[in-house]
C-alpha positions as CSV (number, residue, x, y, z in Angstrom):
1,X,84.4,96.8,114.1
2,X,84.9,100.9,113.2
3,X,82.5,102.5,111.1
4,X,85.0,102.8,108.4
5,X,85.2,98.8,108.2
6,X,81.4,98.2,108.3
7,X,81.1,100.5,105.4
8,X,83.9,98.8,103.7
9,X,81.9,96.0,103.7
10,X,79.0,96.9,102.1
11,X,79.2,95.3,99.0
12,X,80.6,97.8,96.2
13,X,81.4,100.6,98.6
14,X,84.8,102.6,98.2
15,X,86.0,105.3,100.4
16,X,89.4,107.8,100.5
17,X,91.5,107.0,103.2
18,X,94.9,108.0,104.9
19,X,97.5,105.0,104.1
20,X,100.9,104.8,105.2
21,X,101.8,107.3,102.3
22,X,99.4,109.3,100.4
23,X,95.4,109.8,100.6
24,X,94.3,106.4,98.4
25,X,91.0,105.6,97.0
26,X,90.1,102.0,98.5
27,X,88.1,98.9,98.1
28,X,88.1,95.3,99.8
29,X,89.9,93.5,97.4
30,X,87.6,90.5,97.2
31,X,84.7,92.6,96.8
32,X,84.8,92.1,92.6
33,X,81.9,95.3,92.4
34,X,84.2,97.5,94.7
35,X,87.3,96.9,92.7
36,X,85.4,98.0,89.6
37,X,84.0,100.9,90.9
38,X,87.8,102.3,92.0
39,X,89.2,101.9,88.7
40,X,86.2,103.1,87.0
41,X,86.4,106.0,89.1
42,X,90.6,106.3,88.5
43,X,89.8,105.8,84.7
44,X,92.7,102.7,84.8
45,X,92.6,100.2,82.6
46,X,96.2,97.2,82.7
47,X,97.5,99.6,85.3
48,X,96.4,98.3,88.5
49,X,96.2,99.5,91.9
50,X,98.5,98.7,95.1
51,X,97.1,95.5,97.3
52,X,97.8,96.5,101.3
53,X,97.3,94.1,103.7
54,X,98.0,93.6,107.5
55,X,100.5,90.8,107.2
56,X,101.6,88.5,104.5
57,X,99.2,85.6,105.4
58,X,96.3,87.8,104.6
59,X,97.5,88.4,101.2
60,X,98.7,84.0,100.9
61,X,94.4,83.5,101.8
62,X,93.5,85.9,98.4
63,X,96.0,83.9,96.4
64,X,99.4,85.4,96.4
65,X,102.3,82.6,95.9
66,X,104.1,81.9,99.3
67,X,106.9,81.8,97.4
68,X,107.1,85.3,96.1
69,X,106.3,87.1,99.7
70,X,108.9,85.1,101.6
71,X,112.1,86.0,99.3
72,X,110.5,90.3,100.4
73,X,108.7,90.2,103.8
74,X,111.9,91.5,105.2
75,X,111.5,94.7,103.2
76,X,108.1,95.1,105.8
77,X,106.5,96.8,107.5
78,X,107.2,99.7,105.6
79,X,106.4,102.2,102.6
80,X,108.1,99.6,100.1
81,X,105.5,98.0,97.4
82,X,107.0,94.7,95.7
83,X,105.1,93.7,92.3
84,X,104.5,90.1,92.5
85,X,102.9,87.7,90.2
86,X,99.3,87.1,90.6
87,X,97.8,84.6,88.8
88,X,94.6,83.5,87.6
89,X,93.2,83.8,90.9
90,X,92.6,87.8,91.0
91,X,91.9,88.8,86.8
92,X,89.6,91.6,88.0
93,X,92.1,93.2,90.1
94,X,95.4,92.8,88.1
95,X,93.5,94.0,84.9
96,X,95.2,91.4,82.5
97,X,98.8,92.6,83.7
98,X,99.3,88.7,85.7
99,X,101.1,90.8,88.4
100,X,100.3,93.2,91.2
101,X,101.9,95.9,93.6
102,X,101.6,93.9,97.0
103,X,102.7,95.9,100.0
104,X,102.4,95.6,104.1
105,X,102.3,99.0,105.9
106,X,104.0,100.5,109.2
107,X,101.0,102.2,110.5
108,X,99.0,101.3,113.2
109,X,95.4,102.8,112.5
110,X,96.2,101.6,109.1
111,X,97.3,97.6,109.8
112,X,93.7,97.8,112.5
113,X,91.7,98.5,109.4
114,X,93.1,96.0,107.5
115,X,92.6,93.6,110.5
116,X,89.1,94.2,110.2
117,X,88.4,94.7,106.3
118,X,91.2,92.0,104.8
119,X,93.3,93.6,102.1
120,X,92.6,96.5,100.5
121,X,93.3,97.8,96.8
122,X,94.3,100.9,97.1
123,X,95.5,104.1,94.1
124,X,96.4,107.6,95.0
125,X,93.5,110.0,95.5
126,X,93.5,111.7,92.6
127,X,92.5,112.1,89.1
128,X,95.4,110.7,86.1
129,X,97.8,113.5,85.4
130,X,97.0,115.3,88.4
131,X,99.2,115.7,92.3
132,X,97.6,113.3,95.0
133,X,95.7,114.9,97.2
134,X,97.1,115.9,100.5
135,X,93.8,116.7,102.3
136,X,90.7,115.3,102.1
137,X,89.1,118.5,100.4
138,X,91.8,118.2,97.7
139,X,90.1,114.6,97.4
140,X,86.5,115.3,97.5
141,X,87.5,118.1,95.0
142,X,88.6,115.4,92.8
143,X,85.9,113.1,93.4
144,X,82.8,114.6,95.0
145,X,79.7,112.7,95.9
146,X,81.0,109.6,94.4
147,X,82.6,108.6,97.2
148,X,80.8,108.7,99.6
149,X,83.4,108.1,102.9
150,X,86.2,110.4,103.5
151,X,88.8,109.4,106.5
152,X,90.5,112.8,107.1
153,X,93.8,112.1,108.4
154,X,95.3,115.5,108.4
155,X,97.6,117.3,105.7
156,X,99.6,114.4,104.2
157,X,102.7,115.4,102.4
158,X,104.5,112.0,102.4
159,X,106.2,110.4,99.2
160,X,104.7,107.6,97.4
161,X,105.4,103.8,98.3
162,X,108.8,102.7,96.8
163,X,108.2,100.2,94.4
164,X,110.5,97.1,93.6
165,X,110.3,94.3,91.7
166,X,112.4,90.7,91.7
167,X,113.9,89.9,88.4
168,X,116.5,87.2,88.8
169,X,116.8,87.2,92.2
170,X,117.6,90.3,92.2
171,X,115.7,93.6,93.3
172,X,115.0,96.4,90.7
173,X,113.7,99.5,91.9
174,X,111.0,100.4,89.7
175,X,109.6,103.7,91.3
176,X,112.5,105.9,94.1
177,X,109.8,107.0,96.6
178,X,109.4,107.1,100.7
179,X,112.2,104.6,101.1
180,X,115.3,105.3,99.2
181,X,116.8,101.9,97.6
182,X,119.0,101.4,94.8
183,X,118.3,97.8,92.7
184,X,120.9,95.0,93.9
185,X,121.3,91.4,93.6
């Protein structure tokens, strides 16, 4: 296991991290302390983060409805997050909202973390209002010594995740980002 997975899973640790898009502030999503922590940090309340996972059986084991990751796991691997409904299973995570951003990435380094640490929340490094950071200075700049694990990957100057969500069988593009979609049915 890397370094970067054994500190994940200390219990209530965070860390900034190079995703498949943009620097991201992250915790193990069944790690209830850690998931506080990030949006504590973030300052979100009923606006919660992205879930990335590996592959969509990870995401079926935390409680995520079969149902709703079959009709999109053709959209993955990729930078496209779908919102699906989340239940009563995950109320910490979700925030109240019954839904979340669920997405599985196309990045190697990225999918052999999540191998070893299970999904991760995830929400842009940065502080509301402000860019996302593109280097791991901007991020400690924005977050200091209360993180205390920075992953530099480089300058990252990638769009966000698309996001899309199913109404009605039909796919509505909620947020135009890495991967250009228009909604259809």
């Amino acid at each position: 296991m890397t370094k970067l997975a054994e500190h994940l899973r200390k219990p209530g640790e965070i860390a900034v991290i190079p995703t498949d898009t943009v620097y991201g502030v992250v915790a193990r999503v069944i790690d209830r302390r850690a998931v506080d922590r990030l949006y504590k940090l973030k300052h979100r309340e009923a606006k919660p983060g992205t879930l990335v996972a590996a592959n969509t059986k990870q995401l079926i084991d935390i409680g995520i409805g079969p149902e709703y990751l079959m009709a999109v796991e053709y959209l993955w691997p990729g930078a496209i997050s779908v919102i699906v409904p989340s239940g009563e299973n995950l109320p910490y995570v979700h925030q109240g909202v019954g839904s979340l951003a669920v997405r599985i990435p196309d990045d190697k380094w990225l999918h052999e973390l999540l191998l070893q640490t299970g999904p991760l929340l995830t929400s842009s490094a940065n502080q509301p209002g402000e860019p996302p950071a593109t280097t791991v200075a901007e991020a400690k700049a924005y977050f200091g010594d209360q993180i205390t694990w920075y992953q530099d990957g480089g300058t990252l100057n990638r769009a966000p995740s698309t996001v899309v969500e199913i109404i009605d069988g039909s796919i509505k593009v909620v947020r135009q980002g890495a991967v250009k979609l228009t909604s259809f049915k």
